[in-house]
SEDO-878050 format. One record per residue (C-alpha): residue number from 1; residue in three letters; x, y, z. Coordinates in steps of 0.02 Angstrom, whole numbers, plus 50000, padded with zeros to 5 digits. Example, Ala and Ser with C-alpha at 12.3 -4.5 7.8 and 13.67 -1.06 7.14 Angstrom:
+------+------+-------+-------+-------+
! resi ! resn !    px !    py !    pz !
+------+------+-------+-------+-------+
!    1 !  ALA ! 50615 ! 49775 ! 50390 !
!    2 !  SER ! 50684 ! 49947 ! 50357 !
+------+------+-------+-------+-------+
REM end
This chain:
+------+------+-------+-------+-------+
! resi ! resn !    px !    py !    pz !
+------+------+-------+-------+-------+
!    1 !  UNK ! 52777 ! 57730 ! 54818 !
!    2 !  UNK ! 52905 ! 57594 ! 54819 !
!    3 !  UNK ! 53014 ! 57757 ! 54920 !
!    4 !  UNK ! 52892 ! 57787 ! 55041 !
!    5 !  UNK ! 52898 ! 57618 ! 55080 !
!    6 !  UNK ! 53075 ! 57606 ! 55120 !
!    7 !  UNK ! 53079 ! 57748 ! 55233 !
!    8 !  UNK ! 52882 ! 57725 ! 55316 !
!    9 !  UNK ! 52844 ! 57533 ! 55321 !
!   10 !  UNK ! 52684 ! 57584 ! 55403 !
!   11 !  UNK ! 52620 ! 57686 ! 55266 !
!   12 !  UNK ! 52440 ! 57676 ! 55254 !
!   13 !  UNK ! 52428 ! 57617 ! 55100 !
!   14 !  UNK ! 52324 ! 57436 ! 55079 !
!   15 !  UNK ! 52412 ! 57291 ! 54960 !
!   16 !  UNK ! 52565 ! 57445 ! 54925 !
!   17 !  UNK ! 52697 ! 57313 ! 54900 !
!   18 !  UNK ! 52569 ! 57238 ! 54780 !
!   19 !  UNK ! 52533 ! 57417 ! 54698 !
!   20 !  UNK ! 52739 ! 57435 ! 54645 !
!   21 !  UNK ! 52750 ! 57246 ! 54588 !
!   22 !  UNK ! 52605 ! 57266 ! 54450 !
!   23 !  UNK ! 52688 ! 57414 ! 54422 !
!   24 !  UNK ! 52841 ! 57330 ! 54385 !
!   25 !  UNK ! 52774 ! 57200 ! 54290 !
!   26 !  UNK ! 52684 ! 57326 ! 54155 !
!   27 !  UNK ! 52831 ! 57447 ! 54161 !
!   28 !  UNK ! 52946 ! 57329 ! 54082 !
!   29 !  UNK ! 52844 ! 57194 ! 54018 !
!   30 !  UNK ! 52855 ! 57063 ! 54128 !
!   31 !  UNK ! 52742 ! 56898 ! 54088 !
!   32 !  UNK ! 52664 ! 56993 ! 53955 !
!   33 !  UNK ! 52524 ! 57073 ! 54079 !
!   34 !  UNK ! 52371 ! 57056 ! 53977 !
!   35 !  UNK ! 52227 ! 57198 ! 53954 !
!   36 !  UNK ! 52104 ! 57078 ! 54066 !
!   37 !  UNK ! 52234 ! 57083 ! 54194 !
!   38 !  UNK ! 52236 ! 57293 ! 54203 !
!   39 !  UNK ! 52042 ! 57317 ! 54169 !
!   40 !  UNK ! 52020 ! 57190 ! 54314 !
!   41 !  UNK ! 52137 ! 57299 ! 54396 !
!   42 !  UNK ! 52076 ! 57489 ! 54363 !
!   43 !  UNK ! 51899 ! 57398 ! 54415 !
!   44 !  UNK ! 51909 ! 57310 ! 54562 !
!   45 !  UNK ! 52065 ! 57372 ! 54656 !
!   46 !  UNK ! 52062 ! 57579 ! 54586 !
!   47 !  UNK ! 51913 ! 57629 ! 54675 !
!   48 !  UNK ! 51985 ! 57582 ! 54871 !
!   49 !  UNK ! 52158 ! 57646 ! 54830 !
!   50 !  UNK ! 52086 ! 57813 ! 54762 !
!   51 !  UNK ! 52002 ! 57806 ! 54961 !
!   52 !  UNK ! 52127 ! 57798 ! 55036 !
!   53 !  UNK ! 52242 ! 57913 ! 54942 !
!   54 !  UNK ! 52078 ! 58043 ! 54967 !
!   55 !  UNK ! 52101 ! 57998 ! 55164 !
!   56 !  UNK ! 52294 ! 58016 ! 55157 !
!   57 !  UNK ! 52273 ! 58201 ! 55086 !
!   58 !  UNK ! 52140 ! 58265 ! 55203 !
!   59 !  UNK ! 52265 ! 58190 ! 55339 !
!   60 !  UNK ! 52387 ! 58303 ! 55270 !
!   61 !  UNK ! 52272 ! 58443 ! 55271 !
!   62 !  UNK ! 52237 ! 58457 ! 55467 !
+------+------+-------+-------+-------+
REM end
């Protein structure tokens, strides 16, 4: 994602720079990300971004 972002900065993707930082931080273990942190995460934030990953696609489609 962190690409996409360099080559579209209007990618349609909400909190993206925010999506590649966690990333980041859990990748290599950065401030010891606890489990609260990611089931907070997956529970809250998951459900929009699998919207508008579903909206991206059927963009693509037409």
């Amino acid at each position: 994602m962190f690409r996409i972002l360099k080559v579209d900065s209007t990618f349609k993707i909400k909190n993206a720079r925010k999506i590649v930082d966690t990333r980041n931080r859990i990748i290599h273990g950065y401030h010891g990300v606890s489990e609260e942190t990611i089931w907070s995460i997956a529970i809250r934030d998951l459900p929009e971004l699998e919207s508008e990953i579903d909206d991206l696609l059927e963009g693509a489609r037409q």
